[in-house]
C-alpha positions, 0 to 999 in steps of 0.5 A: 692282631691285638697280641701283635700289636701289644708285643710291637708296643712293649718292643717300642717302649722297651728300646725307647724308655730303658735305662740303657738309653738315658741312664748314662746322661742322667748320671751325668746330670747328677754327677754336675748337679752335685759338683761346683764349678771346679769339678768337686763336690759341692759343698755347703757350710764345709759339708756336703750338699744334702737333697731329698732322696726319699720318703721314710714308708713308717715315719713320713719324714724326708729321707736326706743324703749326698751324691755319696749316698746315691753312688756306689762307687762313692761310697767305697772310697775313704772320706779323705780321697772321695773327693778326688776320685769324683774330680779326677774319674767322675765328673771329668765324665760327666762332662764329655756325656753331658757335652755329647749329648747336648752337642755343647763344645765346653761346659767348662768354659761356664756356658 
C-alpha cells in the first residue's frame, strides 16, 4: 500500500512541478523582465541591464550576467545583431505566452 502510494506521489509531483509544465511561461517572464517597452533588451547606461545569477562556491561574491548570458540562443548571435533577434524572435513570443497564459488581450497596449 505505501509503495503505491509513493509511486501515485512521485506521478502527481512529476506532471505537476516539471519544467514542461511552466518552463515556457517562466521563460517568458524573463524574456519581458529584461526588455523595455518596445521590445529590446533593456539597457542601463547604454549596457545591458546586469542582475544577480549566482553565488561564486570558492570567493562568495555575486555572480552577474545579462539576459544574453542566461540564453543560449543569445549568446550565439554577433553583439550587433542580438538585439534584433530578441526583438523580432523572442520577445514578440514572449508576449503571446505571457498573454495566453495570464488571459490579457494586449500586453503591449502598457497594461
Amino acid at each position: 500500500f505505501i509503495l503505491i502510494f509513493l509511486i501515485i506521489q512521485l506521478f502527481i509531483i512529476k506532471s505537476h512541478c516539471s519544467l514542461h509544465n511552466l518552463g515556457k511561461e517562466e521563460l517568458a517572464a524573463l524574456i519581458l523582465a529584461a526588455s523595455d517597452y518596445n521590445g529590446n533588451i533593456a539597457k542601463d547606461n547604454n549596457n545591458y541591464f546586469r542582475f544577480k545569477i549566482g553565488k561564486d562556491a570558492i570567493t562568495n561574491q555575486d555572480i552577474e550576467g545579462s539576459i544574453i548570458d542566461l540564453i543560449p540562443e543569445l549568446r550565439r548571435h554577433d553583439p550587433n545583431t542580438v538585439n534584433d533577434y530578441f526583438k523580432n524572435e523572442l520577445y514578440p513570443n514572449a508576449v503571446k505566452i505571457f498573454e495566453e497564459y495570464f488571459g490579457v488581450n494586449s500586453i503591449t497596449n502598457g497594461i
